[in-house]
C-alpha positions as CSV (number, residue, x, y, z in Angstrom):
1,X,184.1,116.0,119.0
2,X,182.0,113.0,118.3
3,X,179.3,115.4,116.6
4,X,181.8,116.9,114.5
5,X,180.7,117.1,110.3
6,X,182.8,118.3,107.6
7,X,180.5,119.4,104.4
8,X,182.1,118.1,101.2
9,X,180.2,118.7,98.1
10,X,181.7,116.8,96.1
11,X,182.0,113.4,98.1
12,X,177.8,113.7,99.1
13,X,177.3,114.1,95.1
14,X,179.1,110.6,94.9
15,X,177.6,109.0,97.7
16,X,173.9,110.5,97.5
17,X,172.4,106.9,96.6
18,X,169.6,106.1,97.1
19,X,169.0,103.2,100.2
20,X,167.4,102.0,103.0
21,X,167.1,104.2,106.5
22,X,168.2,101.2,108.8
23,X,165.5,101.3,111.2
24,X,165.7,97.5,111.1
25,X,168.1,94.8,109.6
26,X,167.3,93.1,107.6
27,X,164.5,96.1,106.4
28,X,160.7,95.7,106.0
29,X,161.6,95.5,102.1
30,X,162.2,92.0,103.0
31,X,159.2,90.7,104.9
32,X,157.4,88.2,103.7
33,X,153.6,86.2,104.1
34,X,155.4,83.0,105.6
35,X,155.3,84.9,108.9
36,X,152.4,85.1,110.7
37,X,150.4,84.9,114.1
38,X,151.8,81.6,115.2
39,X,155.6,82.8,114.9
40,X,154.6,86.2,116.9
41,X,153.0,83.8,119.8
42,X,156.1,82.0,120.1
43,X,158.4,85.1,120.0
44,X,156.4,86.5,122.5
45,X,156.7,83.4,125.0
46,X,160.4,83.7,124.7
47,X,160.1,87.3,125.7
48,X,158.5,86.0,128.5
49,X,160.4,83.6,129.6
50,X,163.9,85.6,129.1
51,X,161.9,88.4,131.3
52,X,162.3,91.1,128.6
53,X,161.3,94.8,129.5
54,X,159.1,95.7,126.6
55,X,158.7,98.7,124.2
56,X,155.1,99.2,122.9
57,X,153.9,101.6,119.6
58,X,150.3,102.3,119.2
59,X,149.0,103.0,115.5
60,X,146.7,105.6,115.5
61,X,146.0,106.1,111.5
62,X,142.9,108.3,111.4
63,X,143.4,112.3,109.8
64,X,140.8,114.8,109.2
65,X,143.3,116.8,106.6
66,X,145.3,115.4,103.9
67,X,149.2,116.8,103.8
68,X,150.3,116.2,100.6
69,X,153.8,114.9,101.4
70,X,152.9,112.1,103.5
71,X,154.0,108.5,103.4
72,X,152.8,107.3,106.3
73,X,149.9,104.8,106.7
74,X,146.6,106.7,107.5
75,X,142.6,107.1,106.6
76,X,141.8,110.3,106.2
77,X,138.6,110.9,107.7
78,X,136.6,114.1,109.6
79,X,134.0,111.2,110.6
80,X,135.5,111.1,114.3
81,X,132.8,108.5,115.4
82,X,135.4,105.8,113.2
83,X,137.9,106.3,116.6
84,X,135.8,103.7,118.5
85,X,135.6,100.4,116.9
86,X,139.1,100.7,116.3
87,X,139.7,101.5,119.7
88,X,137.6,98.0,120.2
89,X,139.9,96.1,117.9
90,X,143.2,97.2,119.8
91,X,141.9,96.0,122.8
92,X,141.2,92.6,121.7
93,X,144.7,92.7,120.0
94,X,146.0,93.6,123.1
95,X,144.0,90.5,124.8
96,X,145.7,88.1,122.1
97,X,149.1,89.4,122.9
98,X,149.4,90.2,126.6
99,X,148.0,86.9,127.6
100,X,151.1,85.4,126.1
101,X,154.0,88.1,128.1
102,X,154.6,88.1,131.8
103,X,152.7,90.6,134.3
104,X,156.5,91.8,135.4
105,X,157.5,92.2,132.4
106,X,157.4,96.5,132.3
107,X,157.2,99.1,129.4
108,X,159.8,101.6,129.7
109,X,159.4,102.9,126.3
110,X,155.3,104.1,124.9
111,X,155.0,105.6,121.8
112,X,151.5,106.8,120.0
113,X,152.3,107.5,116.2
114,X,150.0,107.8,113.4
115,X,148.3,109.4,111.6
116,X,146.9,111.7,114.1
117,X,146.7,110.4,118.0
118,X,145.1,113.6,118.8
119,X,142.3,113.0,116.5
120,X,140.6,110.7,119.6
121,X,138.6,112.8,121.6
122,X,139.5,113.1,125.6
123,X,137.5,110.4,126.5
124,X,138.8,107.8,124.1
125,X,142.3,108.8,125.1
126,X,141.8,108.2,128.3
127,X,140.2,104.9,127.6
128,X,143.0,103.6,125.4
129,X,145.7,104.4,128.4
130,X,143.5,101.9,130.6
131,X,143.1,99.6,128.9
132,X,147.3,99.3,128.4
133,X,148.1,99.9,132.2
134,X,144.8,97.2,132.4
135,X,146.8,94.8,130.3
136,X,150.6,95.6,130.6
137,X,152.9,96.6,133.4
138,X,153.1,100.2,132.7
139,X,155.2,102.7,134.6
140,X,153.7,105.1,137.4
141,X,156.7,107.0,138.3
142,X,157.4,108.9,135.2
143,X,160.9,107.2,134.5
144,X,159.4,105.4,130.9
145,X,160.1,106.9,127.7
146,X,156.6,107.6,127.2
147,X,156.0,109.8,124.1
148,X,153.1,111.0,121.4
149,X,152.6,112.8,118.3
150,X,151.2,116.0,118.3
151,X,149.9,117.9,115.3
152,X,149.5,121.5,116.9
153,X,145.9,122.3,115.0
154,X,144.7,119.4,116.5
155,X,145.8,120.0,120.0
156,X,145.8,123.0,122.8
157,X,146.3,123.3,126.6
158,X,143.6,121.2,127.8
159,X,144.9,118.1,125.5
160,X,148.1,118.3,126.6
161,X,147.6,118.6,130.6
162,X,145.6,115.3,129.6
163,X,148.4,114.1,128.1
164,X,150.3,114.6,131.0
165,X,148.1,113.4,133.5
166,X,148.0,110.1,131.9
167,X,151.9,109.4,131.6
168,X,153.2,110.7,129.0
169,X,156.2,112.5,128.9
170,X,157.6,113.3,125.4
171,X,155.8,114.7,122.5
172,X,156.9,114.7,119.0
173,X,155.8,118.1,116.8
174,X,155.3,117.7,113.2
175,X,155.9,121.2,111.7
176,X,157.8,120.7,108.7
177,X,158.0,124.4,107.3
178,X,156.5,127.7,108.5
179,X,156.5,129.3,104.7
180,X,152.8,129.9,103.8
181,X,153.1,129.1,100.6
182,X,154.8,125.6,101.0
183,X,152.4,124.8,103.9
184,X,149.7,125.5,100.9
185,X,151.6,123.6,98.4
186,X,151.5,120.4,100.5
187,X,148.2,121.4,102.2
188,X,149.2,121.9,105.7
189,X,148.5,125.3,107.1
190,X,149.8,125.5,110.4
191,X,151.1,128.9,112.3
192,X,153.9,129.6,114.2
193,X,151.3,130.6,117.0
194,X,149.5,127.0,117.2
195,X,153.1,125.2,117.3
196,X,154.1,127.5,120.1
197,X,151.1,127.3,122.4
198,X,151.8,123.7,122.0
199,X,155.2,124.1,123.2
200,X,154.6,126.3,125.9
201,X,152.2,124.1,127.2
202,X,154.5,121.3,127.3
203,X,157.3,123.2,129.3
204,X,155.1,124.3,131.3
205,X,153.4,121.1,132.5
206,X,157.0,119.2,132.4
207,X,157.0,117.3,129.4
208,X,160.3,116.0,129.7
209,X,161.6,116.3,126.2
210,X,159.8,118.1,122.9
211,X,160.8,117.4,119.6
212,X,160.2,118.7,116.5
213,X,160.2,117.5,113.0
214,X,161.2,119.3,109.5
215,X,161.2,118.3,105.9
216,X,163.5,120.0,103.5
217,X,162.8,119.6,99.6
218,X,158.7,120.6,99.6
219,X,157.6,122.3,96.9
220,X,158.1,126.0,96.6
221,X,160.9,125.8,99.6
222,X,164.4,127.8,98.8
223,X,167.1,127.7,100.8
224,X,166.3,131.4,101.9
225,X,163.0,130.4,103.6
226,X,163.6,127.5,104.7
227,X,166.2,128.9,106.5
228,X,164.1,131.3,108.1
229,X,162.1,128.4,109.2
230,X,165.1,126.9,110.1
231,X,166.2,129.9,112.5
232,X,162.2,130.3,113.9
233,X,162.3,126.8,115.2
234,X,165.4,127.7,116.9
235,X,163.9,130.4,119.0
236,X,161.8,127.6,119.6
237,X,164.4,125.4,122.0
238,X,163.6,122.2,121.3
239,X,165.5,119.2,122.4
240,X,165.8,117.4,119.6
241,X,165.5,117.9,115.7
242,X,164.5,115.5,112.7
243,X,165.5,117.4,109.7
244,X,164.0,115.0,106.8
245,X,164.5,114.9,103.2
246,X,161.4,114.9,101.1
247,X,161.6,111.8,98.7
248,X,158.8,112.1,96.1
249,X,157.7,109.2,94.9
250,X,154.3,109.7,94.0
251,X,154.2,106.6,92.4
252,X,153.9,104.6,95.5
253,X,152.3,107.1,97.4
254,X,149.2,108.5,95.8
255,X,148.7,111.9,97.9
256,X,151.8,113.0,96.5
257,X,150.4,112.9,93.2
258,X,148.9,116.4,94.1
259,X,152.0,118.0,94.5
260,X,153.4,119.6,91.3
261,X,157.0,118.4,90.7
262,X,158.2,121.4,88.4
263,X,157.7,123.1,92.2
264,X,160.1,120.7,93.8
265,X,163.2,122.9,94.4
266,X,166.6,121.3,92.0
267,X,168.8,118.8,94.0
268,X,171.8,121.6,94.4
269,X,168.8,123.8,96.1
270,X,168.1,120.7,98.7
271,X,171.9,120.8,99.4
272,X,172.5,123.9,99.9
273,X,169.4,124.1,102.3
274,X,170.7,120.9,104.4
275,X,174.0,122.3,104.7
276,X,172.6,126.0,105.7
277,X,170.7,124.1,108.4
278,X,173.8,121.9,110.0
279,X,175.4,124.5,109.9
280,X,172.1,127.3,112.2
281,X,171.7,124.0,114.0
282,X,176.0,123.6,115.1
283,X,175.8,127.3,115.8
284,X,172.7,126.6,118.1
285,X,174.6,124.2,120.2
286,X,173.0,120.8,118.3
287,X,174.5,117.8,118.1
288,X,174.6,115.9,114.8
289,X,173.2,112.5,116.4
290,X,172.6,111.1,112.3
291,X,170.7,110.3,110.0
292,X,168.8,113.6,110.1
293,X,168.8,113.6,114.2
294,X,170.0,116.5,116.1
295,X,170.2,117.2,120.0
296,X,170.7,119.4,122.5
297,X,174.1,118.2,124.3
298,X,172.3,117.0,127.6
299,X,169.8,115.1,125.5
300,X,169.5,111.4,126.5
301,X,170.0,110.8,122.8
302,X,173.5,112.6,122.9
303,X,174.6,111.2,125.8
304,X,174.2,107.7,124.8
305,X,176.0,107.9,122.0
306,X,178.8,110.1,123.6
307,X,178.3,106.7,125.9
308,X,178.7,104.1,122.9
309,X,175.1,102.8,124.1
310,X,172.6,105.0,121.4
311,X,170.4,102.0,119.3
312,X,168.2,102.1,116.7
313,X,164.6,100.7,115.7
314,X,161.3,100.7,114.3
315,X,160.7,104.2,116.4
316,X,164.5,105.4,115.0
317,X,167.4,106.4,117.1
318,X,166.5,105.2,121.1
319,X,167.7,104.2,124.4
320,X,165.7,101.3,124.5
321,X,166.8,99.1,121.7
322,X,167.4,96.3,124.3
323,X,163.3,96.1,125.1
324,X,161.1,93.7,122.8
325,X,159.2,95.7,120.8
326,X,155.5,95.2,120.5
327,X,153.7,96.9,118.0
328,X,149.7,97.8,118.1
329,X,147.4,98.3,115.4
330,X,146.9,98.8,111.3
331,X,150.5,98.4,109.6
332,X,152.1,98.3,113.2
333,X,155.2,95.9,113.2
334,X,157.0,94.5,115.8
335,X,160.7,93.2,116.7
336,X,160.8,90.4,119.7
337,X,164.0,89.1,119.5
338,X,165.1,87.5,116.2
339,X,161.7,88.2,114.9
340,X,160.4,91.0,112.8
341,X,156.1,91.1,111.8
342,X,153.8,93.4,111.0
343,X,150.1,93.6,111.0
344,X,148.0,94.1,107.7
345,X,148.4,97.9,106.7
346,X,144.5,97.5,105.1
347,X,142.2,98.6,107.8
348,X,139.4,96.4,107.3
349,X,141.4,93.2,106.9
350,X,143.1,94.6,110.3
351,X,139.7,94.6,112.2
352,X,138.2,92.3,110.2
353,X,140.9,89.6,111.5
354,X,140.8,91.0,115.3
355,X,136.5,90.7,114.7
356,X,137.5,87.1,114.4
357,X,138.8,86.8,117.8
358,X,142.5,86.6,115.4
359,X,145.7,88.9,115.2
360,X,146.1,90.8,112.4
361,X,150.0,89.7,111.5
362,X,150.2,89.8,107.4
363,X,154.2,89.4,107.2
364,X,157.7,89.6,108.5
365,X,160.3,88.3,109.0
366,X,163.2,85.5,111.3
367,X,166.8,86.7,111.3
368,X,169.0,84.0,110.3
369,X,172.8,84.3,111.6
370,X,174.1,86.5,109.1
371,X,171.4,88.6,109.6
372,X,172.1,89.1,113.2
373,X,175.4,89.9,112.1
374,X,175.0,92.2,110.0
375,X,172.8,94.0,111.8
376,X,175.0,94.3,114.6
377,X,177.8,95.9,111.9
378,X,175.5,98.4,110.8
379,X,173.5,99.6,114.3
380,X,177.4,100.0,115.9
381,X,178.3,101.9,112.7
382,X,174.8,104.1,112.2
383,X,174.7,104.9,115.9
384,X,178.4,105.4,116.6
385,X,180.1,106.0,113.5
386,X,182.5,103.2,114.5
387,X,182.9,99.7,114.5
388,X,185.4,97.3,116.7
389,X,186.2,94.2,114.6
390,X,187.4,93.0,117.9
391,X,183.9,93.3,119.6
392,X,182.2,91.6,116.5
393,X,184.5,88.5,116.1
394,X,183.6,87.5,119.5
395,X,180.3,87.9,119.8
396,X,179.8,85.6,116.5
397,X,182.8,84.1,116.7
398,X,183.5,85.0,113.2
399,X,187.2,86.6,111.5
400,X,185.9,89.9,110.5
401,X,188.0,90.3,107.6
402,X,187.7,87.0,106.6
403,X,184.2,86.8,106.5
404,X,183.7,90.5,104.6
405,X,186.3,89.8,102.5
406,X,184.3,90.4,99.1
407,X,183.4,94.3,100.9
408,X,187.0,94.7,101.5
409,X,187.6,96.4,98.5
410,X,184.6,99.0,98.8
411,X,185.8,99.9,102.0
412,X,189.6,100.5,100.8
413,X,187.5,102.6,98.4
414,X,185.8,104.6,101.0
415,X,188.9,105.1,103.2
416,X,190.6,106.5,100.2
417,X,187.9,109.0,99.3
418,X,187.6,110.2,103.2
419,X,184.4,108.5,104.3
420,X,186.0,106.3,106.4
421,X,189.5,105.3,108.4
422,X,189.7,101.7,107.7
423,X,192.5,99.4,109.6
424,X,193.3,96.4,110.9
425,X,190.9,96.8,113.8
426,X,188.1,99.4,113.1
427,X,186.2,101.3,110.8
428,X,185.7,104.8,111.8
429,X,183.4,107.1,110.0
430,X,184.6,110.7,109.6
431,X,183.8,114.0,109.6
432,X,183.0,114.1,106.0
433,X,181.2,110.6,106.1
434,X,178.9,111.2,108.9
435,X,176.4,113.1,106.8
436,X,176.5,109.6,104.5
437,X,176.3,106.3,107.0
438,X,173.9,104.9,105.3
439,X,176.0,104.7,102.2
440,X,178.7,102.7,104.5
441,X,175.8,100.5,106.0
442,X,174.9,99.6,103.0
443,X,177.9,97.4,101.6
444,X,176.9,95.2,104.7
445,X,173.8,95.0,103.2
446,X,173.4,91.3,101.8
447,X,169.7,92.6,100.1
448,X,170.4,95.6,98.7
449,X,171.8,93.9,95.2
450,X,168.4,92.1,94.6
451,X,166.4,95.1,95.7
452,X,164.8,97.8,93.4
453,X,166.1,101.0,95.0
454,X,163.4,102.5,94.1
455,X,161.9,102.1,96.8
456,X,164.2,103.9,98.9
457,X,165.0,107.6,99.2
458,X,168.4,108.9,98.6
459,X,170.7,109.5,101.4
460,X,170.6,113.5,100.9
């Protein structure tokens, strides 16, 4: 079975490094301020002219509670009348960029991420939708990919039959744990009764897939309650599952400076509850789809990559990977063909720039041709665990074993140790190696040598 894991203890101990997640090749680590506006304008007028079907993502960064563990980029705010004028600059960031696409050219993938979307009120939720189906060719008939984040305390019935009426189809949960004394170790007190009503809700009004998300490695988590949370969210039925790893850098992320490390459980502890939950989520009926994904069998998700079509980008594992991806708002980034940008992740020089009738983009990124090629290797080998040399030396017209030569060795070194099978034709990643793709993307990786991988959190 194409899900199947083997847990080997000793092998994860040796590959646990620390590295990038792959949502992009080359990753964001390696944006730069050369790119800006002007390069996005072009990219976008070859989307339109190659007729591209488009994949947008909406920033919303505002919270009114701080959870402790976060890295995402946010303001944390309970001054609700802030919503507006940033709904003002997106749609004069959506004026800059639309004007440049095709009216034909349709979404079939929406995403709201933040932050917190919910924290806009009904009203300015139903002003944001209009104003995209004012200035993109948005879906009617329900067949998009059209999905939001929902923090359950800061949604209930009525927002979510809103939700529903205008589009959206998916929601993403953020959970994390159900333990009362993590949730008030990382400052997020959230019941079992709120994510449920949120759930129900959902099914009930025909959301057409729910997922929700869990960290492992929090403070005060064992692998005893976490499983329990584990085996609550179960009962639960989503369709899919992201089971993160906390990485605690509090250097680079200062709300995680209130969370006290001698709290954190010891890495054996964080192994031990990842394998207890691959092994409640198997027993389930979940899929392993990777790097920290799990699905129901009938999940779109699970299908495509039973399929060999499952791809991967800024919004993780998706069936959409083939739309240009448009990205809206503070710290949003984008990928339109061989271009990668992202907007300034300071809120006032974000509005301050769209004030001046100017986008925000602050960096990015071109792919040259061994970028394109690598990333090629490493979405067929993240997404399918498998790689044709075959496919690859046609489509670049390259001798795969010529040009890798140098990585050739590594790779005998995997095969040998059981992460891979390594031939004359293909690399397949194995049971015991699924758990660790990253660590076989990464000797792709042309960056990673120069990089600090500091930056990065471990595999496991």
């Amino acid at each position: 079975m194409l899900d199947a894991i083997r847990w080997d203890t000793d092998l994860i101990r040796r590959y646990d490094l620390a590295g990038p997640r792959y949502t992009s090749y080359p990753t964001a680590v390696q944006f730069n301020s050369q790119v800006g506006a002007f390069d996005l304008l072009h990219a976008l007028r070859d989307s339109r002219k190659a007729q591209r079907p488009l994949s947008l993502y909406v920033h919303i960064p505002f919270c009114a509670n701080i959870c402790y563990y976060c890295a995402c980029n946010k303001v944390i705010t309970k001054d609700r009348s802030r919503a507006m004028p940033y709904l003002q600059r997106l749609e004069q960031e959506m004026q800059l960029i639309a004007c440049h696409l095709a009216p034909n050219q349709r979404v079939e993938q929406l995403h709201f991420g933040g932050g917190t979307p919910t924290f806009l009120n009904h009203d300015e939720l139903r002003q944001l939708m209009a104003l995209l189906r004012k200035h993109f060719n948005l879906l009617d008939d329900d067949s998009g990919d059209y999905g939001i984040e929902i923090d359950p305390r800061e949604a209930d019935w009525s927002t979510m039959g809103l939700l529903r009426e205008l589009g959206f189809n998916r929601v993403s949960i953020g959970l994390q744990d159900l333990d009362p004394a993590v949730q008030r170790a990382v400052n997020r007190l959230q019941s079992l009764d709120e994510t449920r009503a949120v759930i129900e809700a959902a099914r009930t009004l025909q959301f057409r897939s729910i997922n929700i998300d869990l960290i492992y490695g929090l403070p005060k988590q064992t692998p005893e309650n976490f499983a329990r949370t584990v085996e609550e969210v179960i009962s639960l039925q989503p369709d899919r599952l992201s089971v993160f790893n906390y990485a605690h850098l509090p250097e680079r992320f200062m709300p995680q400076r209130r969370i006290n490390g001698s709290e954190l459980p010891a890495p054996a502890e964080k192994l031990q509850m990842l394998q207890r939950t691959i092994e409640q989520l198997t027993a389930a009926g979940y899929r392993y789809i990777g790097m920290d994904h799990f699905a129901l069998p009938d999940d779109e998700l699970a299908i495509a990559q039973e399929e060999s079509t499952l791809q991967r980008n800024f919004q993780g594992y998706t069936t959409h990977g083939h739309c240009d991806l448009i990205g809206l708002g503070v710290s949003a980034i984008s990928q339109i063909g061989d271009l990668y940008c992202q907007n300034s992740s300071d809120l006032a020089h974000y509005q301050n720039a769209l004030a001046g009738a100017q986008l925000a983009t602050s960096r990015g990124l071109v792919c040259n041709a061994d970028d394109r090629l690598r990333r090629e290797v490493i979405q067929q080998l993240i997404c399918n665990f498998s790689l044709k040399f075959e496919e690859i030396e046609q489509a670049f017209n390259i001798d795969f074993r010529g040009y890798f030569n140098e990585l050739w060795p590594e790779l005998e070194e995997m095969a040998e140790d059981g992460l891979i099978e390594l031939s004359s034709e293909a690399i397949t990643v194995l049971p015991a190696g699924r758990l660790l793709v990253r660590s076989v993307c990464m000797v792709f990786d042309a960056y990673l040598g120069q990089q600090n991988r500091q930056r990065f959190s471990r595999v496991i």
